[in-house]
N, C-alpha and C positions, 0 to 999 in steps of 0.2 A: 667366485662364490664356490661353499664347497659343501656337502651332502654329508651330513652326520648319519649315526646309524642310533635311529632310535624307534621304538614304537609307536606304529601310527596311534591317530586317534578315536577314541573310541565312538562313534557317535550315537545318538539316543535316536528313537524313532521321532517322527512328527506327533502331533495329536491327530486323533482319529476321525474328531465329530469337524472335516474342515470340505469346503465345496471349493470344486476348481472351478479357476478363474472363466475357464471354456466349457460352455455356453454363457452361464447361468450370470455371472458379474458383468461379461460384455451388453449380455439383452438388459441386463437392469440399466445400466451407464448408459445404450444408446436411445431405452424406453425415455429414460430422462432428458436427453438431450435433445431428440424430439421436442418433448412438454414443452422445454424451456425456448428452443428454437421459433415452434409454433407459438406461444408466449409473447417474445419479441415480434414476431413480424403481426401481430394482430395490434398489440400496442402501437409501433411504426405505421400501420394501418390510419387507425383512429385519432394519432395524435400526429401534428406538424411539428417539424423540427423549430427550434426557437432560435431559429437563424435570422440576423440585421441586414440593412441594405447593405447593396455593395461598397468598399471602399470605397470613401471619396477622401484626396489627399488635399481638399480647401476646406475638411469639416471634419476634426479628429475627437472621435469619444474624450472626453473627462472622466474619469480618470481612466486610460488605455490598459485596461488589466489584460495580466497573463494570460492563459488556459488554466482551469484549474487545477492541472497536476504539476504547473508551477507557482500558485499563487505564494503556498509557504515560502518559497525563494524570496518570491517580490514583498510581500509583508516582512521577513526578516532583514532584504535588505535596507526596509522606509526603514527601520529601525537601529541598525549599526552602518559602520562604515562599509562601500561596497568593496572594499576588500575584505573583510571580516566575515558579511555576510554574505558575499559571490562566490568567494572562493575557499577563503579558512575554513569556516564552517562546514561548509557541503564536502569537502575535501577528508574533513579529517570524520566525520560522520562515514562517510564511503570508505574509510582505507579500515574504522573499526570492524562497519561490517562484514566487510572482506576477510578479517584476522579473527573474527568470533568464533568461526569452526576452530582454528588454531588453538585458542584460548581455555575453551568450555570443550576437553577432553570425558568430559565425568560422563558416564553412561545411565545415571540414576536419574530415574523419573522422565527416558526415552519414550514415548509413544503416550504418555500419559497427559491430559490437557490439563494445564495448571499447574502441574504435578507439586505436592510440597515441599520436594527436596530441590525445586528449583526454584527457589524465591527470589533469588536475587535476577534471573534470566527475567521472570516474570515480571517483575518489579520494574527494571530497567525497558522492556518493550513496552510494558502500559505506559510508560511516560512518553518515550518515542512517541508510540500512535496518537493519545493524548493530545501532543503538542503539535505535531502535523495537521492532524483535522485540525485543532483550533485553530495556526495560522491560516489555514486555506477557509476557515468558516470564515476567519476577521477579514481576510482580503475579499470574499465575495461578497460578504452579507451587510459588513460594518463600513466599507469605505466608499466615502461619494465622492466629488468633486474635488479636485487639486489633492487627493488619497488623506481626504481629515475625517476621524471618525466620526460617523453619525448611530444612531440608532435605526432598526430598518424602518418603523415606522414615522421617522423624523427626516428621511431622505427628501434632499431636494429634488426640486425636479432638473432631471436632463437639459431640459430648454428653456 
């Protein structure tokens, strides 16, 4: 590597009307995290967890679902073949969004939510999210027994 000789650069001041992060942003953040903390444990409090009996291996739930941060897996996979939907899929989904910072170099419409010079970024994530929640809605809410769609007020019973 080698060291040219050129002009540093010039730089501009910051803006004026700006509050440092120390005190004033840490006591807001930990004012809040309190709230929220105290929040939770008063809910955990009043509310029991919606936990089932213990395993028992002579009496297996119908239909044995996921957790729900993998139901979209299990509902995509009742739907395609488990290679498709185990592995293709979720595969090539992960390797996109590993290469998305690579991709989307453009700096226009950074920090702005929605922004309209990024429509297509926009566009393309609402559907993601879109389609995530809906498989994990249809895996919790829509499938009964032997994973065949019901309606939730048409579910059979368990037993």
């Amino acid at each position: 590597m080698e060291l040219t000789k050129t002009k540093s650069f010039q730089v501009e001041s910051g803006p004026d009307n700006t509050v440092s992060s120390w005190p004033h942003l840490f006591f807001r953040e930990l004012l809040l995290f309190m709230g929220v903390f105290i929040a939770l444990m008063i809910i955990s409090l009043l509310f029991n967890a919606p936990l089932e009996e213990q395993a028992n291996p002579s009496n297996t739930p119908n239909p044995a679902k996921a957790p729900w941060y993998f139901l979209g897996l299990q509902e995509m996979l009742s739907w395609t073949h488990p290679f498709w939907g185990g592995i293709f899929i979720p595969t090539v989904v992960a390797i996109i969004l590993i290469l998305v910072p690579y991709f989307d170099r453009s700096q226009k419409g950074v920090g702005i939510w929605f922004a309209p010079e990024r429509k297509l970024a926009n566009l393309l994530f609402t559907i993601f999210v879109v389609l995530a929640v809906g498989l994990i809605v249809v895996g919790e809410f829509l499938r009964g027994p032997n994973w065949q769609l019901f309606w939730p007020w048409n579910m059979p019973s368990p037993h």
